[in-house]
N, CA, C and O atoms as a DFTB+ gen file, in Angstrom:
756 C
 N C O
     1  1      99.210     110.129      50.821
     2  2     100.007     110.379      49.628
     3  2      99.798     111.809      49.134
     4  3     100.273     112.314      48.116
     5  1      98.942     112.406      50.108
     6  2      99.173     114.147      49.299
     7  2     100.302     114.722      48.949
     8  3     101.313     114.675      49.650
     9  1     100.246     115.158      48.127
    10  2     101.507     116.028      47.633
    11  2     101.757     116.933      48.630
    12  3     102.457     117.672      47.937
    13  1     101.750     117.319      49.400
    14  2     101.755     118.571      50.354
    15  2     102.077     117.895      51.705
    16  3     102.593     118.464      52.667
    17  1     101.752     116.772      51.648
    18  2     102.146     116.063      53.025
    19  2     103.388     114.739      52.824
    20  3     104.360     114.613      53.568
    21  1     103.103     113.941      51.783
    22  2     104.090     113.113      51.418
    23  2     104.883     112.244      52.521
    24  3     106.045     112.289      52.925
    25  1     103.867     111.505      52.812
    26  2     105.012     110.927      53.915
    27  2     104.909     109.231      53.893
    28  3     105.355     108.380      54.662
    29  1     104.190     109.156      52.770
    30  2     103.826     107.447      52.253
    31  2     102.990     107.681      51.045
    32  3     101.957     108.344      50.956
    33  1     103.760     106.876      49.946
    34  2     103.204     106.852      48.603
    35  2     103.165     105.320      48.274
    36  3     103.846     104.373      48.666
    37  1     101.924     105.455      47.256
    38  2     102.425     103.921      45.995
    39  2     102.986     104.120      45.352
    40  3     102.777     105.180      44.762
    41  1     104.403     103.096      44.843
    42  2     105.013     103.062      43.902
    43  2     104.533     103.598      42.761
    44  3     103.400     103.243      42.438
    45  1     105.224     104.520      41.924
    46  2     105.151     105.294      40.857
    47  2     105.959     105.141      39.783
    48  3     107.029     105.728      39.947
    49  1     105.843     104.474      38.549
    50  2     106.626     104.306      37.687
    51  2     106.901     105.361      36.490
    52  3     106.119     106.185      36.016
    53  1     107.808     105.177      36.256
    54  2     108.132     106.189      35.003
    55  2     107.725     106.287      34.113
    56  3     107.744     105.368      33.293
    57  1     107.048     107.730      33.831
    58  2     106.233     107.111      32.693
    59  2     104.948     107.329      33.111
    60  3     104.141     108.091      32.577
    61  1     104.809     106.778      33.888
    62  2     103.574     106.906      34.406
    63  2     102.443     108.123      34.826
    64  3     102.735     109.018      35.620
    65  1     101.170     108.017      34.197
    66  2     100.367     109.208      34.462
    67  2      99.674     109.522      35.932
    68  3      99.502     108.587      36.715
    69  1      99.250     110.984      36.310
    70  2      99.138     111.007      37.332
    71  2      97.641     111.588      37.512
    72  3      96.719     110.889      37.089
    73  1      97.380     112.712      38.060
    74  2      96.075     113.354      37.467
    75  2      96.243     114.033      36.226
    76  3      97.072     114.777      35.702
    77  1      95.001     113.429      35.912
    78  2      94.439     114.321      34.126
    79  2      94.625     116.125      34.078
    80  3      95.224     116.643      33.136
    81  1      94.001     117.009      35.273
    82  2      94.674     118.068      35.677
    83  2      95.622     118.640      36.273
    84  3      95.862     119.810      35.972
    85  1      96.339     118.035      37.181
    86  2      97.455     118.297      37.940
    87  2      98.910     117.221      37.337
    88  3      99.342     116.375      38.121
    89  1      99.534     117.363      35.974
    90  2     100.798     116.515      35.902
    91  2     101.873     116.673      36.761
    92  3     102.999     116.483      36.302
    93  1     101.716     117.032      38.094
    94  2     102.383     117.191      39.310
    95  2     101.867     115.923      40.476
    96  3     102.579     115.446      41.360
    97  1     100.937     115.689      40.279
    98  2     100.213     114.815      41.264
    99  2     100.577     113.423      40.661
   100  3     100.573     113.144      39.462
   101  1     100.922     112.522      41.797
   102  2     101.372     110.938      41.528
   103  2      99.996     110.300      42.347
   104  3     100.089     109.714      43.426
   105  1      98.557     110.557      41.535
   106  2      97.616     109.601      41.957
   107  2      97.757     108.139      41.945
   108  3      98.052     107.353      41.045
   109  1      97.354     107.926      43.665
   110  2      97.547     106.657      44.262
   111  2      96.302     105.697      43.478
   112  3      95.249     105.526      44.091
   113  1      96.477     105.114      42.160
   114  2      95.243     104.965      41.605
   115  2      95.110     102.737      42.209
   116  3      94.016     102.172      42.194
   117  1      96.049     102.200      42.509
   118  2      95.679     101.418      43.323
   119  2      95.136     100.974      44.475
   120  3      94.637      99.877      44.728
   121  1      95.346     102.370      45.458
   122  2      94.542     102.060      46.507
   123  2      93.081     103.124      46.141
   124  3      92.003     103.039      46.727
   125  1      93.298     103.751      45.423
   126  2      91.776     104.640      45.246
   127  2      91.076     103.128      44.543
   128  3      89.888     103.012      44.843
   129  1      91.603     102.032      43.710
   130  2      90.652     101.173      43.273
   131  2      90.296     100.247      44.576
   132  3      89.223      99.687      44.803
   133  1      91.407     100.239      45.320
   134  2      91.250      99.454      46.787
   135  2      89.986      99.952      47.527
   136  3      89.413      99.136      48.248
   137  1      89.516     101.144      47.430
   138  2      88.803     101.786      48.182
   139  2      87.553     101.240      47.470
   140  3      86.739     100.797      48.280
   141  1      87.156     101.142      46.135
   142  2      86.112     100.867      45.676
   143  2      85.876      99.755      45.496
   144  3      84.897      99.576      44.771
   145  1      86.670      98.336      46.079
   146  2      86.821      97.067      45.913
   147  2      86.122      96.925      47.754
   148  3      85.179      96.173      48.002
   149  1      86.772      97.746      48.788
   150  2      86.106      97.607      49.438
   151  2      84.536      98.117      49.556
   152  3      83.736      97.403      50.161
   153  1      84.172      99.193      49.048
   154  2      82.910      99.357      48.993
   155  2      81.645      98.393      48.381
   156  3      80.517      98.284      48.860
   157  1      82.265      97.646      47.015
   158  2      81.427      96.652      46.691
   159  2      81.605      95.094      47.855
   160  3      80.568      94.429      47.864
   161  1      82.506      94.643      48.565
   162  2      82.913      93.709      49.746
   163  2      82.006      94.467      50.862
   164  3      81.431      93.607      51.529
   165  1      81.790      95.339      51.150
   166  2      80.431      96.099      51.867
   167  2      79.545      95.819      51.484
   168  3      78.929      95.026      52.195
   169  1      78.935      96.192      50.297
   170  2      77.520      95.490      49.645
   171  2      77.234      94.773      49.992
   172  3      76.042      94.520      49.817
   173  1      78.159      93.715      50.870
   174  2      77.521      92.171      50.667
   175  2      76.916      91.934      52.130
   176  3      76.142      91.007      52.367
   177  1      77.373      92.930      53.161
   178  2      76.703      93.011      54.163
   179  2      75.638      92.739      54.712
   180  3      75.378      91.894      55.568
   181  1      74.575      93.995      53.843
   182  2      73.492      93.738      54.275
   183  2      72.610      92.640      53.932
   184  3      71.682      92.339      54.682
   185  1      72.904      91.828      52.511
   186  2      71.918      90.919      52.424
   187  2      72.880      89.753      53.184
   188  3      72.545      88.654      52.742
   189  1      73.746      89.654      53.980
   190  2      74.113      88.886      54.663
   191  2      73.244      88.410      56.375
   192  3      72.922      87.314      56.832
   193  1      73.127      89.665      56.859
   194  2      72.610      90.494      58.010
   195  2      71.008      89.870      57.610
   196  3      70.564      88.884      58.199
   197  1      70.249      90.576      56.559
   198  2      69.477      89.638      56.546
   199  2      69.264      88.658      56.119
   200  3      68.188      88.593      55.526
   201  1      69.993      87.564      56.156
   202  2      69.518      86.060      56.076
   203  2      69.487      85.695      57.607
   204  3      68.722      84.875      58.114
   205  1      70.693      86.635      58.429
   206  2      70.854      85.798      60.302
   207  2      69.194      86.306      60.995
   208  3      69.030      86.376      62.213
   209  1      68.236      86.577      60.139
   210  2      67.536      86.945      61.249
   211  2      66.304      85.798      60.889
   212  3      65.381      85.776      61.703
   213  1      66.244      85.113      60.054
   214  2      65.393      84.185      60.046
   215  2      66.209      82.778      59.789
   216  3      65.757      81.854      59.112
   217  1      67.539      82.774      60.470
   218  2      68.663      81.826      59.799
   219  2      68.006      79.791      60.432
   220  3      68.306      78.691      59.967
   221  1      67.119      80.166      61.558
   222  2      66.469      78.810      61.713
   223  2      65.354      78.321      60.586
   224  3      65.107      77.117      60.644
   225  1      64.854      78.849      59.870
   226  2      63.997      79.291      58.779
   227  2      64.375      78.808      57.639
   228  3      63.411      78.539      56.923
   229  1      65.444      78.576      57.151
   230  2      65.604      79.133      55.863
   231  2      65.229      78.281      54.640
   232  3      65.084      77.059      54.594
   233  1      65.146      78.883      53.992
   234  2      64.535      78.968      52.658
   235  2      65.039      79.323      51.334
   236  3      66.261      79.185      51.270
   237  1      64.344      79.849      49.965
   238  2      65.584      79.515      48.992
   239  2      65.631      81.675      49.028
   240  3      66.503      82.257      48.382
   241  1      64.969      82.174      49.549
   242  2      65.527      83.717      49.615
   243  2      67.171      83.803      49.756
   244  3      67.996      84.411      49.074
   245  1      67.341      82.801      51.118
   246  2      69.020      82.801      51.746
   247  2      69.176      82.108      50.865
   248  3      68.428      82.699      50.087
   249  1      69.577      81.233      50.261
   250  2      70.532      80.521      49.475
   251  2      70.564      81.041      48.196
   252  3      71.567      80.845      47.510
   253  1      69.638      81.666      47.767
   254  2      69.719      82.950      46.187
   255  2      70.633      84.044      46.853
   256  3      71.688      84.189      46.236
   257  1      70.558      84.472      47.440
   258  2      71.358      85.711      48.228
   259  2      73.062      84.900      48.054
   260  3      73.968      85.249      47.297
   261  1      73.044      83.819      48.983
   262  2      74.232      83.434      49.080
   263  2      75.373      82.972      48.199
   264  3      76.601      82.979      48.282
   265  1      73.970      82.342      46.834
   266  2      74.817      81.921      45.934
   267  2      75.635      82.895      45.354
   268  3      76.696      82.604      44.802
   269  1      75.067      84.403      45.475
   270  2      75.853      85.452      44.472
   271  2      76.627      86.294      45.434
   272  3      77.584      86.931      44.993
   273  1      76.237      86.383      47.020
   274  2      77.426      86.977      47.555
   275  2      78.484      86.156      47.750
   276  3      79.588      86.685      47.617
   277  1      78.444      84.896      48.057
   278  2      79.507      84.167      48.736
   279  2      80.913      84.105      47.671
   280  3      82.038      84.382      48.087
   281  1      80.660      83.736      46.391
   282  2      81.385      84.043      45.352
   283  2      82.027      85.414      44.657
   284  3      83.188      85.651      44.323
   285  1      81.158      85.996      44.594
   286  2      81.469      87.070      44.347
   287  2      82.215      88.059      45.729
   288  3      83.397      88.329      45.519
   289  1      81.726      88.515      46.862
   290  2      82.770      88.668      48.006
   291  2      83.983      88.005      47.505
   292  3      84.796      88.616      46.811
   293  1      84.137      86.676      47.863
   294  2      85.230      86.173      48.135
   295  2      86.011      86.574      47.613
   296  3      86.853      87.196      48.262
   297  1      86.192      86.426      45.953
   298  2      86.591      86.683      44.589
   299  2      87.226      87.761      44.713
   300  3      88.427      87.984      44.561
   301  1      86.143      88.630      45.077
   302  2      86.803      90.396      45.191
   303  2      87.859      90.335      46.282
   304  3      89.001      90.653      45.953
   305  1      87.642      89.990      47.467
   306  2      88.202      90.220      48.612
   307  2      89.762      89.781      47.967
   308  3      90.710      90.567      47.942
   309  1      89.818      88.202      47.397
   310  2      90.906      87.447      47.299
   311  2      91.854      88.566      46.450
   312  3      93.015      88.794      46.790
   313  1      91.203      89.232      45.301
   314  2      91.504      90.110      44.540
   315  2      92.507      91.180      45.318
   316  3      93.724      91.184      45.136
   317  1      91.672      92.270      46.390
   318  2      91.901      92.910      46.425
   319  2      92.963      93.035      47.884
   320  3      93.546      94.109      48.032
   321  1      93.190      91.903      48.946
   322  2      94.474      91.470      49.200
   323  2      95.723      90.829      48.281
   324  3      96.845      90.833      48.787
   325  1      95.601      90.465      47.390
   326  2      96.491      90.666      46.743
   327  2      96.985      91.871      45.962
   328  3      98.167      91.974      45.633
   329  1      95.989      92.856      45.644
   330  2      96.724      93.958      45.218
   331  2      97.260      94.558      46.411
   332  3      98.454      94.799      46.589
   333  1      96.297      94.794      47.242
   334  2      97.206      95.338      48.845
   335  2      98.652      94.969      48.951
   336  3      99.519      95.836      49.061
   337  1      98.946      93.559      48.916
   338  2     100.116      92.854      49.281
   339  2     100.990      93.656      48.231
   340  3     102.047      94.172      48.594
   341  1     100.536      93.756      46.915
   342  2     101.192      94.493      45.922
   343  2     101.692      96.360      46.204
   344  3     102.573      97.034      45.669
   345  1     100.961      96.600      46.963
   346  2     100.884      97.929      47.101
   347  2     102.028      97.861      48.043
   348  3     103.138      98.203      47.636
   349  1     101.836      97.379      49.480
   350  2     102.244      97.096      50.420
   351  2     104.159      97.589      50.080
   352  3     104.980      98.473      50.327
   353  1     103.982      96.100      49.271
   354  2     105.406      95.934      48.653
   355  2     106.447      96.778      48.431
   356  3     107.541      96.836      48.992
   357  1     105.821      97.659      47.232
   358  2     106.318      98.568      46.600
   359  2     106.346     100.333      47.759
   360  3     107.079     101.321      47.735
   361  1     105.555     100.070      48.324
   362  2     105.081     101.348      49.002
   363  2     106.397     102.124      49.214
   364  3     107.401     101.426      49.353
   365  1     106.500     103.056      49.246
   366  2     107.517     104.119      49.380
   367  2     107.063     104.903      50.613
   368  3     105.881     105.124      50.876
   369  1     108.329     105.387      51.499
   370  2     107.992     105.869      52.966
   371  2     108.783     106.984      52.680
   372  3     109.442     107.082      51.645
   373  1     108.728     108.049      53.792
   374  2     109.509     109.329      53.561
   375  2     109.919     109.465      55.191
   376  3     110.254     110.633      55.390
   377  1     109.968     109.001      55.904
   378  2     110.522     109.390      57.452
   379  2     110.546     110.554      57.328
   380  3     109.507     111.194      57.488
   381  1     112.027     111.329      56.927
   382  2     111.845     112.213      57.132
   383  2     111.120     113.859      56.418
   384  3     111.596     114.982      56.248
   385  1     109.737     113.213      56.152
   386  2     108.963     114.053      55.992
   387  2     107.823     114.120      57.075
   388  3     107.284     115.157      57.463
   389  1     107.544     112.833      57.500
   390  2     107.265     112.227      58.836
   391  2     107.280     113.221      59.530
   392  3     106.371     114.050      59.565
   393  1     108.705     113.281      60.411
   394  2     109.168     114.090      61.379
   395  2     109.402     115.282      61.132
   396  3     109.972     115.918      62.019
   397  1     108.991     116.094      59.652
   398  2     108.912     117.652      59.571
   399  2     107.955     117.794      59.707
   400  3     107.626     118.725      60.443
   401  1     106.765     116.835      58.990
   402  2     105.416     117.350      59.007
   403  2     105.040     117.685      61.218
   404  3     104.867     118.753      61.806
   405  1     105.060     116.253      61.765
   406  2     105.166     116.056      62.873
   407  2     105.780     117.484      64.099
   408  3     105.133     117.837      65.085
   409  1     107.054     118.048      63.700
   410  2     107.289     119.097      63.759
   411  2     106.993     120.631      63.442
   412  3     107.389     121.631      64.040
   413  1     106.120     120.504      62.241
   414  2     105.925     121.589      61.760
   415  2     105.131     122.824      62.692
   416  3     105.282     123.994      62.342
   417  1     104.251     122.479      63.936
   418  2     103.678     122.844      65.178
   419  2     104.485     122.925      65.877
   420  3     103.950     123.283      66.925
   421  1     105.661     122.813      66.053
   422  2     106.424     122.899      67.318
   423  2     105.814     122.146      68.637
   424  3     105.606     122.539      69.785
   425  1     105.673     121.236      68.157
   426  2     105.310     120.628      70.189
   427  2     103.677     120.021      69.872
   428  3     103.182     118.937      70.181
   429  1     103.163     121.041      69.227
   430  2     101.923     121.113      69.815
   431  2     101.036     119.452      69.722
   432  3     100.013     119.123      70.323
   433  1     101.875     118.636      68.745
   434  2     101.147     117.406      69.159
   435  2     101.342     116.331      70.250
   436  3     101.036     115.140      70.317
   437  1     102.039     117.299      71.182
   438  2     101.765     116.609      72.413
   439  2     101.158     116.850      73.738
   440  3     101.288     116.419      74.884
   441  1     100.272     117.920      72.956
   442  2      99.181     118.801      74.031
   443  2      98.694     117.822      74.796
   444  3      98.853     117.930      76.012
   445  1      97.924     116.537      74.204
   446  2      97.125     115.838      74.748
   447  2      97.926     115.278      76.186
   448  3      97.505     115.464      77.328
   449  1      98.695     114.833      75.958
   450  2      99.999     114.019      77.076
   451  2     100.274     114.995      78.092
   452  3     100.501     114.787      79.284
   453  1     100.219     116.217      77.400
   454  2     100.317     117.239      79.007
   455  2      98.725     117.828      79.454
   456  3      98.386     118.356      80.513
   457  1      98.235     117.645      78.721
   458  2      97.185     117.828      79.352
   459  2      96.219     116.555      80.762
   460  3      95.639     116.643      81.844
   461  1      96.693     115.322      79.559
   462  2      96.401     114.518      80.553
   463  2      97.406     114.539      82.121
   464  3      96.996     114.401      83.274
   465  1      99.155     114.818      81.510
   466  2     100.010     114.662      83.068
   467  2      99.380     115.463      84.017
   468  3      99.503     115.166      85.205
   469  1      98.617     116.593      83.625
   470  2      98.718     117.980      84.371
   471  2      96.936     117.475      85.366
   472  3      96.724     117.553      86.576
   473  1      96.076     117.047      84.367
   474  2      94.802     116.227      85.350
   475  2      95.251     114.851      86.406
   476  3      94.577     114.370      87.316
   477  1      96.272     114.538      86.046
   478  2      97.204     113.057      87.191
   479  2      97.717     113.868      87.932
   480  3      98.189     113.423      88.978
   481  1      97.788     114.977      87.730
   482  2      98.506     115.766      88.797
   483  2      98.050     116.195      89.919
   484  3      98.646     116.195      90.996
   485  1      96.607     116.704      89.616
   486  2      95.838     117.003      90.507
   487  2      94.956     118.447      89.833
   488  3      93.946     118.950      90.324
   489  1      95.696     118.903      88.568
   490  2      94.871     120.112      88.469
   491  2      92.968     119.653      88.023
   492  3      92.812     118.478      87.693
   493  1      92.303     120.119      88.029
   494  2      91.201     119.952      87.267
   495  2      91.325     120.225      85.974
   496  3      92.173     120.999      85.530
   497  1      90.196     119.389      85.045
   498  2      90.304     119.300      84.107
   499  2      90.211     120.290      83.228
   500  3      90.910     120.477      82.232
   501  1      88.948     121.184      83.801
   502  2      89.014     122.814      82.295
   503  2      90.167     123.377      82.898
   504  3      90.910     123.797      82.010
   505  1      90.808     123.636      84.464
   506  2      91.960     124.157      84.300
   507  2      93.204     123.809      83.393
   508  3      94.130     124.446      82.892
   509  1      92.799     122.541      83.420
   510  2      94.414     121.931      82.425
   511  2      94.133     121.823      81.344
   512  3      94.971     121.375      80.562
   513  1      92.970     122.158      80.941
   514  2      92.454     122.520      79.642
   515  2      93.080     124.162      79.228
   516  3      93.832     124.271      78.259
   517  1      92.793     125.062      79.837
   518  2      92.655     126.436      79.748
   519  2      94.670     126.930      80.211
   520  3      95.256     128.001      80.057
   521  1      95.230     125.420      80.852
   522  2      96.723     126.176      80.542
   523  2      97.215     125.697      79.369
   524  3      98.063     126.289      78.701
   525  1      96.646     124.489      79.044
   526  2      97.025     123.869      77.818
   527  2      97.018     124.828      76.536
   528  3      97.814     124.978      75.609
   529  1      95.918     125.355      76.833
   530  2      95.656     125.763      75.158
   531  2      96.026     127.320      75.082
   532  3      96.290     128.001      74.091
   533  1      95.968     127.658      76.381
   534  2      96.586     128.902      76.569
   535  2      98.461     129.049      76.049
   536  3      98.987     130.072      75.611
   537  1      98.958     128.062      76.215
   538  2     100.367     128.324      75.957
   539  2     100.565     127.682      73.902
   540  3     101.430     127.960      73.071
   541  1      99.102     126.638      73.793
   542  2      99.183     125.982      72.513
   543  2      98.750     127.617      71.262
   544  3      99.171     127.799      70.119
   545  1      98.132     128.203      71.804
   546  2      97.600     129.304      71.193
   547  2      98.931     130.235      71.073
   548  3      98.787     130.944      70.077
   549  1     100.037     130.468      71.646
   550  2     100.851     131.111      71.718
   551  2     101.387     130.504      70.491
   552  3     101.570     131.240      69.521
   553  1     101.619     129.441      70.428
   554  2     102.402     128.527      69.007
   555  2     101.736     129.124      67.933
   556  3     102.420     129.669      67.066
   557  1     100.468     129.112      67.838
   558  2      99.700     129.488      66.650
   559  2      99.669     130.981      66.565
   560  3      99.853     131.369      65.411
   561  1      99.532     131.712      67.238
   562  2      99.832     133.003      66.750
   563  2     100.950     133.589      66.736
   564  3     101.047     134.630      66.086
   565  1     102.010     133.102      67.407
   566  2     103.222     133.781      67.314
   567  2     104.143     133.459      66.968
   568  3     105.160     134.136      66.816
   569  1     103.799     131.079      66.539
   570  2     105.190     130.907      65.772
   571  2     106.383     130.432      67.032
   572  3     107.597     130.272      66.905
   573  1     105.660     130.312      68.049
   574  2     106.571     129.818      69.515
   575  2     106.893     128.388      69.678
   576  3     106.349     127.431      69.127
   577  1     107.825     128.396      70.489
   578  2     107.456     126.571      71.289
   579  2     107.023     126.530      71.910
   580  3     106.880     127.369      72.799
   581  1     106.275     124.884      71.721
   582  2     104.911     124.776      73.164
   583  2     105.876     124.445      73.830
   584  3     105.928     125.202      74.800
   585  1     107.085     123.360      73.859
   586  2     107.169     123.208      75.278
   587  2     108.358     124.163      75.967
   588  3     108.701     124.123      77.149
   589  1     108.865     124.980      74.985
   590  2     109.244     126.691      75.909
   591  2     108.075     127.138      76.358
   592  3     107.858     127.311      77.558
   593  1     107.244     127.359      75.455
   594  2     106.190     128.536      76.248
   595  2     105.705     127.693      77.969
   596  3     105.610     128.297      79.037
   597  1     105.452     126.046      77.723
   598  2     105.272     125.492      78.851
   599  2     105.986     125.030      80.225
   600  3     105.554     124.531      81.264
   601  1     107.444     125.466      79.716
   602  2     108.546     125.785      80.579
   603  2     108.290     127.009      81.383
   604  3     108.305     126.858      82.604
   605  1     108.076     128.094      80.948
   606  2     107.952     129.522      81.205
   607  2     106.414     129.728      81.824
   608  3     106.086     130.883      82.098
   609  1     105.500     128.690      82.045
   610  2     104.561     129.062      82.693
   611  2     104.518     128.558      84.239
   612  3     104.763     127.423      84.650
   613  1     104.097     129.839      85.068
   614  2     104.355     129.505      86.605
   615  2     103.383     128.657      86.692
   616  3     103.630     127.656      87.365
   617  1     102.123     128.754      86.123
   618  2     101.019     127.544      86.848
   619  2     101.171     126.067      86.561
   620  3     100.936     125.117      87.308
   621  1     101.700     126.083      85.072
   622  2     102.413     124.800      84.883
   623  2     103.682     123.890      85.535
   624  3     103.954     122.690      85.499
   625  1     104.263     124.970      86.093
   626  2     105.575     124.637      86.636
   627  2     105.090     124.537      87.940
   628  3     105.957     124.177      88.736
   629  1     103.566     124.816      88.602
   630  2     103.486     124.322      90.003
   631  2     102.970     123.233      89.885
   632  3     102.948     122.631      90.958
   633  1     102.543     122.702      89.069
   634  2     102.152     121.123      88.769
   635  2     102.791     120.255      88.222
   636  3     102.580     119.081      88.526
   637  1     103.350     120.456      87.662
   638  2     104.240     119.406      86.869
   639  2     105.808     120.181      86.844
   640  3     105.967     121.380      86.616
   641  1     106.963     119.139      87.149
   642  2     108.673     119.401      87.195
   643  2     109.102     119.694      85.781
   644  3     108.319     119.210      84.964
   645  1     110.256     120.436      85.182
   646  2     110.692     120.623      84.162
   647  2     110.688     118.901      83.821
   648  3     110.138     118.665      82.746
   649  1     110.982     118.200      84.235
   650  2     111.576     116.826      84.146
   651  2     110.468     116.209      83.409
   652  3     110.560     115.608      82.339
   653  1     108.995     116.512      84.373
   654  2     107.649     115.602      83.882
   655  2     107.555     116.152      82.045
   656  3     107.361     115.528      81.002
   657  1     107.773     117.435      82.326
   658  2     107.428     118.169      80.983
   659  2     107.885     117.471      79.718
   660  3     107.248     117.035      78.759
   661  1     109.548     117.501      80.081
   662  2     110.816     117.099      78.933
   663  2     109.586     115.944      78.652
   664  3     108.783     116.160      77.744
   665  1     109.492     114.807      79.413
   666  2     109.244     113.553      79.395
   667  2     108.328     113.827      78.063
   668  3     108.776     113.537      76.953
   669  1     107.114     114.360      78.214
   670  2     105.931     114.360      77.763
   671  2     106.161     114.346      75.992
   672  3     105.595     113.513      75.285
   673  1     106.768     115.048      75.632
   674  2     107.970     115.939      74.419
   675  2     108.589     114.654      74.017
   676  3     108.480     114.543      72.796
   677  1     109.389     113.311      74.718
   678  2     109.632     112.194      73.666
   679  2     108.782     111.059      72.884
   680  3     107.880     110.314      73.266
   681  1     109.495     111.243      71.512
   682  2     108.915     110.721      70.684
   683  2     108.512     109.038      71.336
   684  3     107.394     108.523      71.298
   685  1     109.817     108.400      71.931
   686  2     109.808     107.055      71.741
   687  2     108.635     106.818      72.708
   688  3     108.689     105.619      72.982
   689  1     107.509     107.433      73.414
   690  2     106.671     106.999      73.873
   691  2     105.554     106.454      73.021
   692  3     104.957     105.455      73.424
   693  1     105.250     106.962      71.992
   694  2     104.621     106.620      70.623
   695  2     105.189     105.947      70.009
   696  3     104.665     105.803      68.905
   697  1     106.152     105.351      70.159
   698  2     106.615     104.266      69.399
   699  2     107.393     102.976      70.806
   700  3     108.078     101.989      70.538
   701  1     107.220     103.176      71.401
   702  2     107.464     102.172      72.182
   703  2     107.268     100.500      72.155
   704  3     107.711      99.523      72.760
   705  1     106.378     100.776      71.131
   706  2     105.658      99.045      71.265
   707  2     105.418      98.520      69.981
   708  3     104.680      97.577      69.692
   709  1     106.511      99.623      68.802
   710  2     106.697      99.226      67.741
   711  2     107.030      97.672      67.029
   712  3     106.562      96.968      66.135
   713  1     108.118      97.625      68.003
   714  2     108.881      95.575      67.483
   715  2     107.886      95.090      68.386
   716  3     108.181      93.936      68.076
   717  1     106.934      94.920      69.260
   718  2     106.210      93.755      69.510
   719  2     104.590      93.952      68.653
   720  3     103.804      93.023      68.840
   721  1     104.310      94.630      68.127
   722  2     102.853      94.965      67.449
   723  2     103.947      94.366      66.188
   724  3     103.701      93.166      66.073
   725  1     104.755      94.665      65.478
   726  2     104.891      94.126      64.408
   727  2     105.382      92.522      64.324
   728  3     105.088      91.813      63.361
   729  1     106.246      92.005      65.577
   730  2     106.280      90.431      66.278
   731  2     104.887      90.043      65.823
   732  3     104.773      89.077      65.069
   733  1     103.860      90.692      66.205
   734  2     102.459      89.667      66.581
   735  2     101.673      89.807      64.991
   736  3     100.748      89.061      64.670
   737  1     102.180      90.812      64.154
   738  2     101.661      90.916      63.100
   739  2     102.389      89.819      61.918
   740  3     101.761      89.283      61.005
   741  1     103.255      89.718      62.082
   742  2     104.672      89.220      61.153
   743  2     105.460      88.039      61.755
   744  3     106.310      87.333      61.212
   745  1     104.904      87.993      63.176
   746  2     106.038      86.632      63.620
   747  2     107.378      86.908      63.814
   748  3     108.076      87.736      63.229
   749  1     107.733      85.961      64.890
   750  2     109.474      86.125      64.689
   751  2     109.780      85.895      63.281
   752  3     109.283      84.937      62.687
   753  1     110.612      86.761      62.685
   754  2     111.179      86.422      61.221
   755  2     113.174      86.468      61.331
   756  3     113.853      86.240      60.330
């Protein structure tokens, strides 16, 4: 939800305050409480951890422990999926800030994918390291495209086809397996 990046917020109502110094900033103050709902649901960890180590044993240490985490966890937890679900809800998306931010490098976040095609290829690895970053460095200082500058390189182009390259460069490979991860999350609906 940074202001500077914006590409998923919590619902923000009108009216509504944001930071005490910045009245520009729409602090995400539900999931910042989410964050500290999970930290106390952590707490309960360790005196959990130790009751399993003398758990053939036990005695009223574990069941004093348990009486106040088991309730209290729960309580919170139950709590703080339901505000999630609440958050969830309302959440506001920006796509296309998504795909500027995503863009804003020209290419360069798909170094990894050519770096890996270019080691399947046969080059070695600091070599396909050292063309990689050699043409990614061109982006950063000069404001180029990686995958022009990686078009235009002969050592790249003896390992890998314009064709492998294009490939590397589509999005829908990162999203490929979008409708069945959300099927298994959500069910046929």
């Amino acid at each position: 939800q940074r202001t500077e990046v914006l590409e998923g917020a919590e619902f923000f109502s009108a009216g509504q305050k944001g930071s005490s110094a910045m009245p520009h900033k729409k602090n995400p103050i539900l999931t910042e409480n989410l964050t500290g709902l999970a930290r106390t649901i952590r707490m309960a960890v360790v005196p959990a951890m130790e009751n399993v180590a003398l758990w053939h044993e036990r005695d009223i240490s574990h069941s004093s422990v348990e009486r106040a985490i088991g309730p209290d966890t729960t309580i919170t937890l139950d709590f703080a999926l339901h505000r999630l679900t609440g958050v969830i809800d309302k959440m506001l998306i920006y796509p296309d800030n998504m795909l500027d931010n995503m863009n804003k490098f020209s290419g360069l976040v798909m170094s990894q994918r050519v770096l890996l095609a270019l080691t399947q290829a046969g080059v070695s690895r600091e070599d396909s390291y050292k063309l990689v970053q050699r043409n990614a460095m061109k982006v950063w200082e000069d404001g180029s495209d990686f995958k022009t500058e990686l078009l235009g390189d002969a050592e790249v182009l003896a390992a890998l086809s314009v064709e492998e390259i294009e490939e590397k460069f589509d999005l829908g490979y990162h999203t490929k397996h979008v409708d069945t991860i959300f099927a298994r999350v959500f069910g046929d609906q």
